[in-house]
PDB file with SEQRES, HELIX, SHEET and CRYST1 records, atoms N, CA, C and O in Angstrom:
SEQRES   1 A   77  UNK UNK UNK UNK UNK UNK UNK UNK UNK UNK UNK UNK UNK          
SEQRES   2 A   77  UNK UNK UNK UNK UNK UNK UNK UNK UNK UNK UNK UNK UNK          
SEQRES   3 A   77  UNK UNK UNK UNK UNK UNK UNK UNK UNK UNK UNK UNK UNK          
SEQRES   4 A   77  UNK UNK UNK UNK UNK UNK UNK UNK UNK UNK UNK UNK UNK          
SEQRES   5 A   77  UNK UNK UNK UNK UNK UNK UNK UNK UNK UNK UNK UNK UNK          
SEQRES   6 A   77  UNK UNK UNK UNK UNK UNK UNK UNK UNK UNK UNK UNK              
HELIX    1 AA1 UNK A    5  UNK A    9  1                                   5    
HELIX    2 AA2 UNK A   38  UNK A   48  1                                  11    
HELIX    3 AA3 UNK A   49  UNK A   51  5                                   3    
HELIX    4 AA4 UNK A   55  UNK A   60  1                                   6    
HELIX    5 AA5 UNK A   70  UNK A   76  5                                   7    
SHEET    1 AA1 2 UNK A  16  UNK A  17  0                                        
SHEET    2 AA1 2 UNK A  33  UNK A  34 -1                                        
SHEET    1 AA2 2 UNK A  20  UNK A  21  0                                        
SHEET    2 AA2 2 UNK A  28  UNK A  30 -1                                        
CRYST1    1.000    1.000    1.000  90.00  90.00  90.00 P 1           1          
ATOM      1  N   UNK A   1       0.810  -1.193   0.000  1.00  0.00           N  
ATOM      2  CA  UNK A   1       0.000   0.000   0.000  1.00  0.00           C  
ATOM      3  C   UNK A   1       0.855   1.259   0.000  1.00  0.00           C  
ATOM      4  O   UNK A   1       0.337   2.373   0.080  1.00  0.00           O  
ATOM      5  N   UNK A   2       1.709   1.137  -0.059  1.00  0.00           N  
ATOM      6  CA  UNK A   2       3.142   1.963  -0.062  1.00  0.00           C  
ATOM      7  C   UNK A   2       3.236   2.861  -1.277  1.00  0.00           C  
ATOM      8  O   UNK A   2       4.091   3.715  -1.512  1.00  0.00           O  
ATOM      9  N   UNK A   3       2.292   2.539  -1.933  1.00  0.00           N  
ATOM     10  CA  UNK A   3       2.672   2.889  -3.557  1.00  0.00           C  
ATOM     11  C   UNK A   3       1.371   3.750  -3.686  1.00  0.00           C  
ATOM     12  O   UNK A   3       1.115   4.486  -4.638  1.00  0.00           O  
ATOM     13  N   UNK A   4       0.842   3.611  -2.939  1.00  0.00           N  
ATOM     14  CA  UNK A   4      -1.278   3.937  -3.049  1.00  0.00           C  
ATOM     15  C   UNK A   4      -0.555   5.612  -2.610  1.00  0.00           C  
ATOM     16  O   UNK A   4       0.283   6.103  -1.853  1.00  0.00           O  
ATOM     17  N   UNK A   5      -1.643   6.051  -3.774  1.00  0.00           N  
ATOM     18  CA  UNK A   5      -1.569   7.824  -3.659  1.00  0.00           C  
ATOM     19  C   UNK A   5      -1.676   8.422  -2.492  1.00  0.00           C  
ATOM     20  O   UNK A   5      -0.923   9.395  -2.520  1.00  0.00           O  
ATOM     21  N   UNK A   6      -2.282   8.340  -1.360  1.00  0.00           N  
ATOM     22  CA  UNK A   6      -2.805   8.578  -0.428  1.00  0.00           C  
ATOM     23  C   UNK A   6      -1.296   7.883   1.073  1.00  0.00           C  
ATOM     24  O   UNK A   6      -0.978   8.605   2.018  1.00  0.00           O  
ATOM     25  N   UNK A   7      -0.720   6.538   0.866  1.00  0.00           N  
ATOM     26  CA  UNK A   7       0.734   6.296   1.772  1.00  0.00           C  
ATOM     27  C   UNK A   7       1.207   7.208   1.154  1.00  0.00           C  
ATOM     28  O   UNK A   7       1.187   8.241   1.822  1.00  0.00           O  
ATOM     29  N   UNK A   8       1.863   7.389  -0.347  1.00  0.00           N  
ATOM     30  CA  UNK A   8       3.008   7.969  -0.991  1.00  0.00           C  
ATOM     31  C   UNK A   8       2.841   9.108  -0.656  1.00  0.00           C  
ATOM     32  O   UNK A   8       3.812   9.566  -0.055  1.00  0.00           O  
ATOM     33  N   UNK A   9       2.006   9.787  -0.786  1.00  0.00           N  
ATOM     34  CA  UNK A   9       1.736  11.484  -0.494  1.00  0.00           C  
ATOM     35  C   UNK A   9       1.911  11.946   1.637  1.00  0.00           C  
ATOM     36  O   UNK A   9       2.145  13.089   2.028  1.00  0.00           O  
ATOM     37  N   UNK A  10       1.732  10.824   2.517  1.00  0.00           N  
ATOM     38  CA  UNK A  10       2.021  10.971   3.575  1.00  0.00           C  
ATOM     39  C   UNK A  10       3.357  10.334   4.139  1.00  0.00           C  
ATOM     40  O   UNK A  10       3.575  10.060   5.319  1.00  0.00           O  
ATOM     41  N   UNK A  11       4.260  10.140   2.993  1.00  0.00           N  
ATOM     42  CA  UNK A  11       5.374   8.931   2.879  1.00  0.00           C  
ATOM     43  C   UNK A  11       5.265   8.349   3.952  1.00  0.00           C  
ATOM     44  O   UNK A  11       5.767   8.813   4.976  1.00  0.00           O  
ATOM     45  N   UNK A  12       4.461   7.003   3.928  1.00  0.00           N  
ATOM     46  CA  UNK A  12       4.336   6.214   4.976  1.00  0.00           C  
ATOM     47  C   UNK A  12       4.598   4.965   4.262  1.00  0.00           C  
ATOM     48  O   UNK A  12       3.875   4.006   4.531  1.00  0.00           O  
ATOM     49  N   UNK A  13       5.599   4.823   3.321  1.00  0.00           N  
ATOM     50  CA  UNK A  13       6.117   3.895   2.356  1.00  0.00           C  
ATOM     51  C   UNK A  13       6.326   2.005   3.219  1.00  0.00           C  
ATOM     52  O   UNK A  13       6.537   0.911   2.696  1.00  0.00           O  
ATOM     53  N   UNK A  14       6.172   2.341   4.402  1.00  0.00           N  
ATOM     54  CA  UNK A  14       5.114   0.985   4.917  1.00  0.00           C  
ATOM     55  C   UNK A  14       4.140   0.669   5.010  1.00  0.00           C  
ATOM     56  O   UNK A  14       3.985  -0.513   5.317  1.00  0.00           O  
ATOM     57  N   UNK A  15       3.175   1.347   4.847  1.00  0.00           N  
ATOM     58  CA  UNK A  15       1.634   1.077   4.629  1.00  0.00           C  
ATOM     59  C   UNK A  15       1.549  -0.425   4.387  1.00  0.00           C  
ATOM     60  O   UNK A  15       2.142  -0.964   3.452  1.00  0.00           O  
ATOM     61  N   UNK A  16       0.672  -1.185   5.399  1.00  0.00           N  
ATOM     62  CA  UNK A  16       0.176  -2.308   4.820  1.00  0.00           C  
ATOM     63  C   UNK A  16      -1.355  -2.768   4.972  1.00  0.00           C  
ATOM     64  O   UNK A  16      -1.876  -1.928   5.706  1.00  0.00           O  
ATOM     65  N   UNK A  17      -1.982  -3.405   4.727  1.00  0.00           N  
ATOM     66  CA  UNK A  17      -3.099  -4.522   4.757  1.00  0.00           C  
ATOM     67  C   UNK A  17      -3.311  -5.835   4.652  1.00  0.00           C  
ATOM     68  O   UNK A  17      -2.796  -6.504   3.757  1.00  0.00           O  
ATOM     69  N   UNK A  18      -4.177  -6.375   5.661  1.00  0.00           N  
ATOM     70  CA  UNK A  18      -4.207  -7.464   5.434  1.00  0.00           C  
ATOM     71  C   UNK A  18      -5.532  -8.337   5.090  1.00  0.00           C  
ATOM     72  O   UNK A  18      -6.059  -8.830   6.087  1.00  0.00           O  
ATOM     73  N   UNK A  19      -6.090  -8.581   3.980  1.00  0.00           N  
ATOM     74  CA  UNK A  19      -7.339  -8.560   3.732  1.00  0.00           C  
ATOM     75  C   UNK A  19      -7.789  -9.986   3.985  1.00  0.00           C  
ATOM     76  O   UNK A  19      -6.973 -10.907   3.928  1.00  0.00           O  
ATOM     77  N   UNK A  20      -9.209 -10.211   4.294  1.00  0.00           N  
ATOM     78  CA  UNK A  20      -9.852 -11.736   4.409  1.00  0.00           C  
ATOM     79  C   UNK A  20     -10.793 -11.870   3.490  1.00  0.00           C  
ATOM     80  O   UNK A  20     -11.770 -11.122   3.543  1.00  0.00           O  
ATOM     81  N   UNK A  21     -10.721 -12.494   2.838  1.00  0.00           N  
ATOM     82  CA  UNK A  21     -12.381 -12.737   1.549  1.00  0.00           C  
ATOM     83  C   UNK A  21     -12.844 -13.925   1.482  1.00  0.00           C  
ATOM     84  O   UNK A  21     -11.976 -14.737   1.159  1.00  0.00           O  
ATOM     85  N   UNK A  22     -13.791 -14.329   1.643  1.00  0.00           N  
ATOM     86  CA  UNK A  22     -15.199 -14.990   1.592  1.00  0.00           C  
ATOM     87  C   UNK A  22     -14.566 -15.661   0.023  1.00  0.00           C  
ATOM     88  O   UNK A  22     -14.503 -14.901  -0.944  1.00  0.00           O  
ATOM     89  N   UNK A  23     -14.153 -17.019  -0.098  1.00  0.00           N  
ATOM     90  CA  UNK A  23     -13.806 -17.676  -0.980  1.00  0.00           C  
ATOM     91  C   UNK A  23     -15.038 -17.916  -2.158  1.00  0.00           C  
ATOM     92  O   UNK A  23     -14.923 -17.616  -3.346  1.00  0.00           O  
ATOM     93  N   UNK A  24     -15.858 -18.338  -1.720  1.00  0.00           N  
ATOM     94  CA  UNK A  24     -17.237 -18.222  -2.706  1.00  0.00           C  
ATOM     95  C   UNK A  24     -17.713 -17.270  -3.386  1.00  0.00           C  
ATOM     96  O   UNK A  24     -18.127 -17.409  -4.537  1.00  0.00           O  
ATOM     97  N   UNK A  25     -17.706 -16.025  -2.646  1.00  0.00           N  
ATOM     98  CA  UNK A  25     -18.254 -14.860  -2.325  1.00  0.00           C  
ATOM     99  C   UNK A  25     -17.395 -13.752  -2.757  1.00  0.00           C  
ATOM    100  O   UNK A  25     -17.898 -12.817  -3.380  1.00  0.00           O  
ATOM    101  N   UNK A  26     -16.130 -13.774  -2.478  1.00  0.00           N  
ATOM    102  CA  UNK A  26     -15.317 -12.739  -2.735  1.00  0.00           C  
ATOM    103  C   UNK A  26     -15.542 -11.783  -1.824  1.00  0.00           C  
ATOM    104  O   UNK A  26     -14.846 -10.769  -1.768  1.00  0.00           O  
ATOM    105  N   UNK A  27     -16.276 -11.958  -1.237  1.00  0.00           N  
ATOM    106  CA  UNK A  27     -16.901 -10.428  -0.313  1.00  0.00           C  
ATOM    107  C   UNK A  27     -15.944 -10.674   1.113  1.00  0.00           C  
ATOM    108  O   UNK A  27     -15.692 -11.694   1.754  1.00  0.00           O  
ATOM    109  N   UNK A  28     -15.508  -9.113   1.298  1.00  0.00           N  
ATOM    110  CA  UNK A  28     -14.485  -8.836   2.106  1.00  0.00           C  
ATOM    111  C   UNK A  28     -15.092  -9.311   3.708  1.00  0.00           C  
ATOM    112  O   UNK A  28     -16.227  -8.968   4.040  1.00  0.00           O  
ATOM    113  N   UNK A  29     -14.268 -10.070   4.573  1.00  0.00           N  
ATOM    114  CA  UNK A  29     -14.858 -10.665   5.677  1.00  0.00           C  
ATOM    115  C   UNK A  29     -13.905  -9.998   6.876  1.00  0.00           C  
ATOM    116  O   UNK A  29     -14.266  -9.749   8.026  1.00  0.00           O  
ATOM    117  N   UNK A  30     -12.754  -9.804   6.361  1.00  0.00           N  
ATOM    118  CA  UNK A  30     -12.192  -9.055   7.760  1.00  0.00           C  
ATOM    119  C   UNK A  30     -10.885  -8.123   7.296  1.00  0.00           C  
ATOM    120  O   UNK A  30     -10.631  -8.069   6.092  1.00  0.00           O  
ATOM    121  N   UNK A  31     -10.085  -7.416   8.212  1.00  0.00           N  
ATOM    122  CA  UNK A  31      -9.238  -6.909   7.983  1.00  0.00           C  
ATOM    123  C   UNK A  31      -8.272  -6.520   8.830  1.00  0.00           C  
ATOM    124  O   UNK A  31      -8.529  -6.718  10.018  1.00  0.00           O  
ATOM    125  N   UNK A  32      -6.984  -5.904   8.514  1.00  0.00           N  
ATOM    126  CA  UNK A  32      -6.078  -5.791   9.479  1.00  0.00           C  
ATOM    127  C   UNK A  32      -5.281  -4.591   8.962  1.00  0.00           C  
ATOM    128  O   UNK A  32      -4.827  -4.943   7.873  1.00  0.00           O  
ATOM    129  N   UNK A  33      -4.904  -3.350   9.230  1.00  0.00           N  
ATOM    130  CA  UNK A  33      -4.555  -2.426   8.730  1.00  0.00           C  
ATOM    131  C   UNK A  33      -3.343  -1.739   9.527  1.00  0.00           C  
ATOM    132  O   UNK A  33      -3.620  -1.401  10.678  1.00  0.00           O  
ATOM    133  N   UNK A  34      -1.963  -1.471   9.051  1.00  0.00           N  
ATOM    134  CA  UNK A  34      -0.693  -1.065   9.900  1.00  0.00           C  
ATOM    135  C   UNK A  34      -0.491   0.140   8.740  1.00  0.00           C  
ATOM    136  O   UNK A  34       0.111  -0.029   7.680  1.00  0.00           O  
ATOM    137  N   UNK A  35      -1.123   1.382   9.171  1.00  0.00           N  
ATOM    138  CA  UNK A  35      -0.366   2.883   8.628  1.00  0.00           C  
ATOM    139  C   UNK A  35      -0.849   3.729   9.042  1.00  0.00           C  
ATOM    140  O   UNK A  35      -1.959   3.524   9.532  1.00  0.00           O  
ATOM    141  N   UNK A  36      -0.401   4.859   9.069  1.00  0.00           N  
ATOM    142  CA  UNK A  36      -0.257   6.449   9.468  1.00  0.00           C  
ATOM    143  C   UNK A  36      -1.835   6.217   9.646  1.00  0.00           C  
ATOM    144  O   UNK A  36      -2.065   5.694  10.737  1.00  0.00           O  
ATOM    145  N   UNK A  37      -2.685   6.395   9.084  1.00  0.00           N  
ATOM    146  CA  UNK A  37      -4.233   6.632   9.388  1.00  0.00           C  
ATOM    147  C   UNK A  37      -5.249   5.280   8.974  1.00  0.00           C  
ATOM    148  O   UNK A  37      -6.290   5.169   8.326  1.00  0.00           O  
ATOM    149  N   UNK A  38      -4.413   4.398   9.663  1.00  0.00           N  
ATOM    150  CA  UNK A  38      -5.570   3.374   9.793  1.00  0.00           C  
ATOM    151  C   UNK A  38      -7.215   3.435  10.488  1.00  0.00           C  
ATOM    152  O   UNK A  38      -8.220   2.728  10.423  1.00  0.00           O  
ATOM    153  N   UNK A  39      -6.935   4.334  10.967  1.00  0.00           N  
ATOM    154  CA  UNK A  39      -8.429   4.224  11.696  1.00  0.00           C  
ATOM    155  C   UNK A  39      -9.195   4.566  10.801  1.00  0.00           C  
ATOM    156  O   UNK A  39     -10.287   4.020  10.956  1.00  0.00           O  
ATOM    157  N   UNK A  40      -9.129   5.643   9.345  1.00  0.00           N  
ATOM    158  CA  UNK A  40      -9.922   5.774   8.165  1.00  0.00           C  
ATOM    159  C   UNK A  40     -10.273   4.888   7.460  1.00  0.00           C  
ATOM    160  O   UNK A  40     -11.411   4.749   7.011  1.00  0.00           O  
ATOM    161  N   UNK A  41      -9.198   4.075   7.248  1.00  0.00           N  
ATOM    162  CA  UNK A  41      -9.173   2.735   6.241  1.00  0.00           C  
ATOM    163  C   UNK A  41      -9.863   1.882   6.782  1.00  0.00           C  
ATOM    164  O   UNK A  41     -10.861   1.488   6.179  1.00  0.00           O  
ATOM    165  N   UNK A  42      -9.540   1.344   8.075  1.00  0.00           N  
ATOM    166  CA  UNK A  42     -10.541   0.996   9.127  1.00  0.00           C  
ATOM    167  C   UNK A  42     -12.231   1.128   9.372  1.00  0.00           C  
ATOM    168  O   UNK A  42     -12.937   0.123   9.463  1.00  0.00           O  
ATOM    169  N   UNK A  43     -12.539   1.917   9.425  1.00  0.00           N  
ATOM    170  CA  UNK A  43     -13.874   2.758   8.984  1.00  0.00           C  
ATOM    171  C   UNK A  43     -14.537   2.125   7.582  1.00  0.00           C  
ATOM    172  O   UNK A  43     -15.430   1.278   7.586  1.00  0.00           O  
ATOM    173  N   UNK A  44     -14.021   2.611   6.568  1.00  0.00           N  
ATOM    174  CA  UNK A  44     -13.962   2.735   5.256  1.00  0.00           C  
ATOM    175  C   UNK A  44     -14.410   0.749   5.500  1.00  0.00           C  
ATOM    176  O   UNK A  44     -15.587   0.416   5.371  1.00  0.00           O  
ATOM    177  N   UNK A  45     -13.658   0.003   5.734  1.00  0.00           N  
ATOM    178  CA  UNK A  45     -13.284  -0.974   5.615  1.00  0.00           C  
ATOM    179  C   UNK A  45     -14.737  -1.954   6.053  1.00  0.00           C  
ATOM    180  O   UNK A  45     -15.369  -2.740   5.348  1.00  0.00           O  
ATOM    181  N   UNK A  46     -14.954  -1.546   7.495  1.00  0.00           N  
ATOM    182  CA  UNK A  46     -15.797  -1.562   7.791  1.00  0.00           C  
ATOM    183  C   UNK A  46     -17.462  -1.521   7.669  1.00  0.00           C  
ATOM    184  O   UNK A  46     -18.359  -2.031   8.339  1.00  0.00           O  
ATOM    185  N   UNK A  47     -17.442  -0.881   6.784  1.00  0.00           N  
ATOM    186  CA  UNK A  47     -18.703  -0.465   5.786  1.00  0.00           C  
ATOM    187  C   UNK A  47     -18.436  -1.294   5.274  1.00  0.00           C  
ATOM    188  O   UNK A  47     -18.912  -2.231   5.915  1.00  0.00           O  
ATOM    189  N   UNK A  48     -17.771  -1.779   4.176  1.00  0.00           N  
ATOM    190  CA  UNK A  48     -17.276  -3.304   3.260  1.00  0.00           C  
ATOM    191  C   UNK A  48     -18.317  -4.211   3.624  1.00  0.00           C  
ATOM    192  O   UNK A  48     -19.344  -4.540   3.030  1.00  0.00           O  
ATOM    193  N   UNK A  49     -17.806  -4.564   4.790  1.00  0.00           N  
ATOM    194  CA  UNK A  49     -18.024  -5.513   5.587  1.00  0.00           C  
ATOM    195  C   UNK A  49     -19.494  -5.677   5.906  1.00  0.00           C  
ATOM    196  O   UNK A  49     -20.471  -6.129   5.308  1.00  0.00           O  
ATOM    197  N   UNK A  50     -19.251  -5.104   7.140  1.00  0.00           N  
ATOM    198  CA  UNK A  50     -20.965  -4.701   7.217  1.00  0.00           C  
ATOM    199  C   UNK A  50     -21.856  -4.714   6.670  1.00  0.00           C  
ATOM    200  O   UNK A  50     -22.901  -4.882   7.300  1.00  0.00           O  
ATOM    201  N   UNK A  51     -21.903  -4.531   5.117  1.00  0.00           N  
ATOM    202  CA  UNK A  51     -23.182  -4.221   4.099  1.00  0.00           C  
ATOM    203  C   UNK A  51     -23.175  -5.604   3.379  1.00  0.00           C  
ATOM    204  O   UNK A  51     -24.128  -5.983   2.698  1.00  0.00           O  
ATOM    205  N   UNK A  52     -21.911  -6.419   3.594  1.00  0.00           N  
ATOM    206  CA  UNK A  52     -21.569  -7.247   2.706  1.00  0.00           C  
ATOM    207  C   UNK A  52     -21.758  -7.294   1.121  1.00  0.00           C  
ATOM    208  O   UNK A  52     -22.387  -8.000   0.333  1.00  0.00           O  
ATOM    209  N   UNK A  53     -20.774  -6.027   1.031  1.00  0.00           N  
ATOM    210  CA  UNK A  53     -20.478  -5.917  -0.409  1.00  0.00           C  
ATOM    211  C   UNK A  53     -19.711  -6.542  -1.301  1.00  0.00           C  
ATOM    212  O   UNK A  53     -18.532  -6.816  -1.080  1.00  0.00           O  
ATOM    213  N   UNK A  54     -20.265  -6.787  -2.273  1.00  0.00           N  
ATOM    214  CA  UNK A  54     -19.533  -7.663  -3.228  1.00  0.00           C  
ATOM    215  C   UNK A  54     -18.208  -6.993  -3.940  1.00  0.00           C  
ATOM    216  O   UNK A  54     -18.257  -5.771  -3.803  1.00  0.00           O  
ATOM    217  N   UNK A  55     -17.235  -7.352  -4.539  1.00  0.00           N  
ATOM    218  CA  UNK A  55     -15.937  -6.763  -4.788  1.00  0.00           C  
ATOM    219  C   UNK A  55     -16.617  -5.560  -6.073  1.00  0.00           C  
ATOM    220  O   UNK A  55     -16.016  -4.494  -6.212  1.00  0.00           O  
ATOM    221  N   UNK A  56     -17.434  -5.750  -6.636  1.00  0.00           N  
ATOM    222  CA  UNK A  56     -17.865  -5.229  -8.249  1.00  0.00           C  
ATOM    223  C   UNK A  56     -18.501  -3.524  -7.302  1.00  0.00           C  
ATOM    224  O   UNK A  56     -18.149  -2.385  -7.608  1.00  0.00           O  
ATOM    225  N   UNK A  57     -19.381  -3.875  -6.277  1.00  0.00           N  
ATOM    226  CA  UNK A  57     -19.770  -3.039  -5.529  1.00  0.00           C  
ATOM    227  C   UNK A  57     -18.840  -1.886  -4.657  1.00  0.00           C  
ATOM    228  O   UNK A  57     -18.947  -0.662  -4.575  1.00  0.00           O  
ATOM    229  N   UNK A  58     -18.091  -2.646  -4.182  1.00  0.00           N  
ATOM    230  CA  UNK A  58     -17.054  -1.753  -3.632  1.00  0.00           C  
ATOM    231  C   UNK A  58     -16.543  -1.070  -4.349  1.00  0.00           C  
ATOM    232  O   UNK A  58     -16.455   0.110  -4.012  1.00  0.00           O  
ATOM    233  N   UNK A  59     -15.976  -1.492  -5.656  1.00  0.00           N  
ATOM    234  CA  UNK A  59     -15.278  -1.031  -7.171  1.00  0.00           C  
ATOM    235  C   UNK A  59     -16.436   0.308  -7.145  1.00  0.00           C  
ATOM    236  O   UNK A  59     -16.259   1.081  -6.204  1.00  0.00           O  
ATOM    237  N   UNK A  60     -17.103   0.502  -7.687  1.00  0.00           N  
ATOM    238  CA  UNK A  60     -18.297   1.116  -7.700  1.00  0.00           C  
ATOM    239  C   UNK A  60     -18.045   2.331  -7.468  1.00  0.00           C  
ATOM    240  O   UNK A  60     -17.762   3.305  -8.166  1.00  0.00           O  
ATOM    241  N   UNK A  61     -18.257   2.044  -5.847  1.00  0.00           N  
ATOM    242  CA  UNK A  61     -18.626   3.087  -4.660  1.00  0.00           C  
ATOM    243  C   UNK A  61     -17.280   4.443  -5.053  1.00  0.00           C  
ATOM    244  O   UNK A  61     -16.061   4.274  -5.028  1.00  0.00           O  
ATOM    245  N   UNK A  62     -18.042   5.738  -5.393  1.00  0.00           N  
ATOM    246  CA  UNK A  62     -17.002   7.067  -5.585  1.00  0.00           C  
ATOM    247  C   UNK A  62     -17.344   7.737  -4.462  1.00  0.00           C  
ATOM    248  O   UNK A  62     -18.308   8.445  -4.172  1.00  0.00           O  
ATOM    249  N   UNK A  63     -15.859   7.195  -3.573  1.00  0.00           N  
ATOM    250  CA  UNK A  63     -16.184   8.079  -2.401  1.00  0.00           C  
ATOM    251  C   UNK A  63     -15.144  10.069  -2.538  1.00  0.00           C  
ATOM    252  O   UNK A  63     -14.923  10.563  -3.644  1.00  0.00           O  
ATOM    253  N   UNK A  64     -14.866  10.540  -1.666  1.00  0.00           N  
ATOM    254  CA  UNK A  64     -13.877  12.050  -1.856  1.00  0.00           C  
ATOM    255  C   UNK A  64     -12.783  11.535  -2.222  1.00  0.00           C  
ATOM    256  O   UNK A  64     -12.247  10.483  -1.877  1.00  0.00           O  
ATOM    257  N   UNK A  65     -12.345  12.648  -3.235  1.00  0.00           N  
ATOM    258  CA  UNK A  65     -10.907  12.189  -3.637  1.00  0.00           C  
ATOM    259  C   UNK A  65     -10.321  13.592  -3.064  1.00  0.00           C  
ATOM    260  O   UNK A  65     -10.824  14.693  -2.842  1.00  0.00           O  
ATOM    261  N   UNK A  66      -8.948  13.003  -2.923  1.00  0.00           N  
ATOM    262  CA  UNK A  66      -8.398  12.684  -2.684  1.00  0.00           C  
ATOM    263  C   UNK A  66      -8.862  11.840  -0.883  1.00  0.00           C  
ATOM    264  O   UNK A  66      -9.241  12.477   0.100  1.00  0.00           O  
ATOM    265  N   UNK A  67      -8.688  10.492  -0.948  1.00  0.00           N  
ATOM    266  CA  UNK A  67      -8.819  10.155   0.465  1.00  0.00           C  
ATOM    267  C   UNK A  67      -8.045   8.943   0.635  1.00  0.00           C  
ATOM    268  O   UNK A  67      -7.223   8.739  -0.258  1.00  0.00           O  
ATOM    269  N   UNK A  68      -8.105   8.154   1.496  1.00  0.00           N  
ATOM    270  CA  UNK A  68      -7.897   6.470   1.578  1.00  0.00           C  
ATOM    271  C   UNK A  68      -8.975   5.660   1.327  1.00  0.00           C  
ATOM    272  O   UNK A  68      -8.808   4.440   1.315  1.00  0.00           O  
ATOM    273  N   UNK A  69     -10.291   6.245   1.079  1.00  0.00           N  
ATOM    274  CA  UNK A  69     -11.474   5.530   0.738  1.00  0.00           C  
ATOM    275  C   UNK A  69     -11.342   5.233  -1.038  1.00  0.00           C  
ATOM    276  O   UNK A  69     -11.692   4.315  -1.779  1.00  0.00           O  
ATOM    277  N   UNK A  70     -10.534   6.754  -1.252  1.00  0.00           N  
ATOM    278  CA  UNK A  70     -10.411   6.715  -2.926  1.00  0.00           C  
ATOM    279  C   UNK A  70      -9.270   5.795  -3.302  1.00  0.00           C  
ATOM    280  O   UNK A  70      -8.961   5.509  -4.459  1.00  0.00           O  
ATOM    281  N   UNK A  71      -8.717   5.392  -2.274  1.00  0.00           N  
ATOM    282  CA  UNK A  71      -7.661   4.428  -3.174  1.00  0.00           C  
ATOM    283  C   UNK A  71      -8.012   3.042  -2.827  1.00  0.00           C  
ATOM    284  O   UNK A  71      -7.214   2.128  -3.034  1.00  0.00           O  
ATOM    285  N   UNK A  72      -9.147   2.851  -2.318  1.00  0.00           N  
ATOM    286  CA  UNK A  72      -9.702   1.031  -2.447  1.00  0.00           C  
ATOM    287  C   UNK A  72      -9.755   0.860  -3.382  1.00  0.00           C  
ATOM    288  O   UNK A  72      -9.884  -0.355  -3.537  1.00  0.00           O  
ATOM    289  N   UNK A  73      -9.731   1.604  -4.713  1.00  0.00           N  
ATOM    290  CA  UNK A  73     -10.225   0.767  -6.135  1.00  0.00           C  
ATOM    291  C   UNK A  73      -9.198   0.150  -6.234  1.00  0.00           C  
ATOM    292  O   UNK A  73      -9.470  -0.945  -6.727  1.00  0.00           O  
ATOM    293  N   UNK A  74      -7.571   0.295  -5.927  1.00  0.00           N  
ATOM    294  CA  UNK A  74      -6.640  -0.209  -6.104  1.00  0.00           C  
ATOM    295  C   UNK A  74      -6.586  -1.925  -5.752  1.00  0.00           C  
ATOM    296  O   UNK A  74      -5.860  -2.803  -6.218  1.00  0.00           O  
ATOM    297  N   UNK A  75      -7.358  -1.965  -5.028  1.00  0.00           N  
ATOM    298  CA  UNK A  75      -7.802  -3.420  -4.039  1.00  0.00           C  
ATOM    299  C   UNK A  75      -8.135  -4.225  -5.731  1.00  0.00           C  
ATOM    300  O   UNK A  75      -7.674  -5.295  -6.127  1.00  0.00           O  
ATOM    301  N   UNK A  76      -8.703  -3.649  -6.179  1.00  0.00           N  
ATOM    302  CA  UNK A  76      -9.218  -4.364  -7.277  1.00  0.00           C  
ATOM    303  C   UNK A  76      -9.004  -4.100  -9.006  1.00  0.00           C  
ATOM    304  O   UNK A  76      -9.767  -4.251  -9.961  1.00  0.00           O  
ATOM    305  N   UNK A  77      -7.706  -3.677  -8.895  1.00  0.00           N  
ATOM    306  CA  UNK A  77      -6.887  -3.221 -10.540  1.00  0.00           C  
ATOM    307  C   UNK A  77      -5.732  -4.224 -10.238  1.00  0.00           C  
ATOM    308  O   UNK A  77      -4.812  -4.366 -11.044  1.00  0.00           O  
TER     309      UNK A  77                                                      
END                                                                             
């Protein structure tokens, strides 16, 4: 995540994640987040979860850009 617009611009060039997905489903089941503002990504992440959104859905979702919400599409390029 080191590379994601949002670490690079706070050079937090450790940024990581650790994602869980629903093998059938694809749909995001848990997470684990180590950077500068995890508690956003966290959040963000959370909603995922919660609504049990499918990966196509999350893709979707245009949240503020510049944010860490705007660089989940990366999750899925």
């Amino acid at each position: 995540m080191g590379q994601w617009y949002t670490y690079h611009r706070l050079k937090d060039d450790s940024a990581q994640v650790t994602t869980i997905q629903d093998r059938v489903t694809g749909q995001l089941v848990g997470a684990v987040v180590l950077a500068v503002n995890a508690e956003e990504l966290v959040n963000d992440l959370t909603e995922v979860i919660t609504n049990h959104k499918r990966p196509e859905e999350a893709f979707n979702w245009v949240p503020i850009y510049p944010s860490v919400a705007s660089d989940l599409g990366y999750f899925y390029h």
